[in-house]
N, C-alpha and C positions, 0 to 999 in steps of 0.2 A: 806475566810470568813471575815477576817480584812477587807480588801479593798472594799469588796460589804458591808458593814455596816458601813463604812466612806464615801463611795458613796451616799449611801443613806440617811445618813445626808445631806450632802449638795445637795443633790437634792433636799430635804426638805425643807431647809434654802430659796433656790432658788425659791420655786414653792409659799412659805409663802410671798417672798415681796412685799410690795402692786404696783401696778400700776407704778406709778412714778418713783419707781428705775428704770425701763424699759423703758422708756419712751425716745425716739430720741434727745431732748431737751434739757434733762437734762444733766451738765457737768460730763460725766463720766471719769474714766481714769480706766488701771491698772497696778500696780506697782509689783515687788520681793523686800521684806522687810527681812531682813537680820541681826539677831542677835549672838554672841558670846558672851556666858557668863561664865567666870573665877571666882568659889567662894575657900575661901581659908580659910577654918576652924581651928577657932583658938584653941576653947574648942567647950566642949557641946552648949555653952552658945550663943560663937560668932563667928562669920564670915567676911570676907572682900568681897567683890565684885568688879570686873572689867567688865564692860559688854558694847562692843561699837556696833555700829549699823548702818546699810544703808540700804538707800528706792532708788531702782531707775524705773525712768517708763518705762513700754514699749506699753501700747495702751492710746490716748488719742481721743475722738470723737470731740474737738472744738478745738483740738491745736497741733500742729506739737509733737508727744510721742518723747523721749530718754533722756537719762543722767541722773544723779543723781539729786533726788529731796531733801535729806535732808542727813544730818549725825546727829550719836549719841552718846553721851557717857553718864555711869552713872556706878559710884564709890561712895563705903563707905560700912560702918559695915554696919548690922544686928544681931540682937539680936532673940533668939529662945528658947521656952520655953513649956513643952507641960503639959498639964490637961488632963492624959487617954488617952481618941481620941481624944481628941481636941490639936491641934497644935498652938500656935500665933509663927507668925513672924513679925519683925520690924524692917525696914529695916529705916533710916536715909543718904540719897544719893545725891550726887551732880548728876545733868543730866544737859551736854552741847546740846544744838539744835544751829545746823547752814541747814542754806536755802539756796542752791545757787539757785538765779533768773535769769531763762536763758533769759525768755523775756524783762531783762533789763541790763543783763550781769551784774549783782550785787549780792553781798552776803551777807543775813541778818544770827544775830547768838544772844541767847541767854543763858544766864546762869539764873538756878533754884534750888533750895531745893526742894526735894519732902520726903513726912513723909507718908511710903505704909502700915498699919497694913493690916496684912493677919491672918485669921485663914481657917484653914482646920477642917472638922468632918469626918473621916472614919468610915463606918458601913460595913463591908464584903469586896465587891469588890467596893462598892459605896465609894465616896470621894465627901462633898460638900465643897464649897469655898467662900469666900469672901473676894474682894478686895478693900480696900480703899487708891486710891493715892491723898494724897494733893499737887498740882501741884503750887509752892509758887516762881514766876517769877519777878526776883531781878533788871534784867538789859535785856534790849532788843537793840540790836545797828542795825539800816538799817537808808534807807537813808529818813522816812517822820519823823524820831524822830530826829531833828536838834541841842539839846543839852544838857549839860549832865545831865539836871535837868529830861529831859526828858526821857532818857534814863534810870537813877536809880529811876527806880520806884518799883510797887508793886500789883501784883492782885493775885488771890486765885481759883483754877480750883480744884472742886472735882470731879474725877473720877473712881464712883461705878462699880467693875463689880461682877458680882455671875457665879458661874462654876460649873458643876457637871462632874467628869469623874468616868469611869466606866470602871477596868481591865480586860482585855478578860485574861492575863497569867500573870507571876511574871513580864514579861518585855512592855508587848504593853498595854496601856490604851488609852480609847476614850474620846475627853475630849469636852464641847458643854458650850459655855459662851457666855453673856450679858452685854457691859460696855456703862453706861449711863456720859456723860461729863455734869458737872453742873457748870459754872459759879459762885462763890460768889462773890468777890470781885474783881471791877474794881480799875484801875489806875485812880486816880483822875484828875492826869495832861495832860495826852494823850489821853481821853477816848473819845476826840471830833475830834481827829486826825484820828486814826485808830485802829481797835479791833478786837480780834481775832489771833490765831496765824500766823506767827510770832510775832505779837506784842503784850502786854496785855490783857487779856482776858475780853471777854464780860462776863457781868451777864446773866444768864439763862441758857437753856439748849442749847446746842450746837454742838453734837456731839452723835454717839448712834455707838456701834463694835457688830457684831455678828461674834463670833467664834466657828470655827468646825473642830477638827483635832483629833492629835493620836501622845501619847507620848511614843515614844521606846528607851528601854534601850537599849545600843550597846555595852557596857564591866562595870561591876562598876565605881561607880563615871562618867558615860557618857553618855548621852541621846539627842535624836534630838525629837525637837516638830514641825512637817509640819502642817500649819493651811490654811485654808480657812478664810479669812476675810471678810466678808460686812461692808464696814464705810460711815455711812450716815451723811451729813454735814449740818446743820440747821443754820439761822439766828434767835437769840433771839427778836432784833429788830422787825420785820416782821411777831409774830406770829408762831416763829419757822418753818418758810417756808424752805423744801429744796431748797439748793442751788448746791448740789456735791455728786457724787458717787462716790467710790474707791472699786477696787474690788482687795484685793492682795494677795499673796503665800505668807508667811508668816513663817519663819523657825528660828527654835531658836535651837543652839549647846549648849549644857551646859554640863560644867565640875567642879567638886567636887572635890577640895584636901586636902586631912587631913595632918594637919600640927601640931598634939598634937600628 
């Protein structure tokens, strides 16, 4: 019954995308994105986080697919605190991005601050969610930023997402989210160079996730989240014209250790 109603999401997801995600033309790929995440609870109050990351492709329709397209890390507290059902988490994290670029045999990498308020509202088996990452990108090193004026800069990427899951038992929930990428603040010195990640982000919107999957507990303190992703890639310049489709399996191990 799990599996035909996880199915049936994403055949959902699948059948709602307009035209264009479909479309021969368009640069599609699809990757297996790959998370581990280590939290290590201090008190009630706080926690640390280890959580590193890899995307690698395997279908690409305008370019030779394979290898790794990115790595990830993101480390630091978070702070937890709850009103009833309502839950806030605040998480304060360093997150490394490195790019290796195989069509130039180079490697771009950056370092960021990200500041994620999360609340949850549970009613029953319902859980609603909201996420806010401010995505605050400090330094970017590749090879069109030439120096280190360039390099130490500063733009501001907020990215909204809303989630609802839904517990079929105490261990399997289904979970169907929406994260919109907003662009605020550009890099004043590079922003005629180049925009967008790897490097500085553009103002506007930029980016849009549709997620679909099921979170199972597998022993206390251990859970795997298998997702479905749609990531649709927009140019703000352009009217927010597609530019990219990503289609990825998406799996995240998380572990919890009480350390009070």
């Amino acid at each position: 019954m799990m599996i035909f109603r996880l199915a049936s999401v994403l055949a959902l997801v699948l059948l709602l995308a307009p035209q264009p995600l479909r479309a021969e033309d368009t640069h599609t790929e699809g990757q297996i994105w790959l998370y581990g995440n280590v939290t290590g609870v201090i008190t009630p109050a706080w926690a640390f986080t280890v959580m590193p990351g890899i995307r690698y492709e395997l279908a690409d329709n305008l370019e030779d697919a394979g290898g790794v397209t990115m790595y990830e890390l993101f480390t630091g507290p978070m702070f937890t605190h709850r009103f009833g059902q309502l839950r806030l988490r605040l998480p304060l994290w360093y997150y490394y991005m490195g790019f290796p670029i195989k069509a130039k045999n180079d490697y771009f990498d950056s370092h960021n601050v990200e500041l994620i308020p999360m609340l949850d509202y549970t009613w029953g088996n319902l859980t609603l969610s909201s996420r806010s990452i401010f995505h605050n990108k400090l330094y970017a090193d590749n090879s069109v930023f030439t120096s280190d004026s360039q390099r130490n800069g500063y733009s501001l990427l907020l990215r909204q997402m809303l989630q609802v899951s839904w517990s079929l038992t105490s261990k399997v929930a289904l979970t169907l989210a929406d994260e919109v990428f907003l662009g605020l603040v550009e890099d004043g010195e590079t922003n005629d160079l180049a925009k967008g990640e790897p490097f500085f982000e553009k103002r506007g919107f930029s980016m849009n996730r549709v997620y679909a999957g099921a979170s199972v507990a597998i022993v206390p303190g251990v859970s795997v989240v298998p997702q479905y992703v749609l990531e649709t890639h927009h140019d703000p310049d352009k009217d927010s014209e597609l530019t990219r489709v990503r289609h990825y399996l998406f799996v995240t191990v998380n572990a919890a250790v009480n350390l009070f």
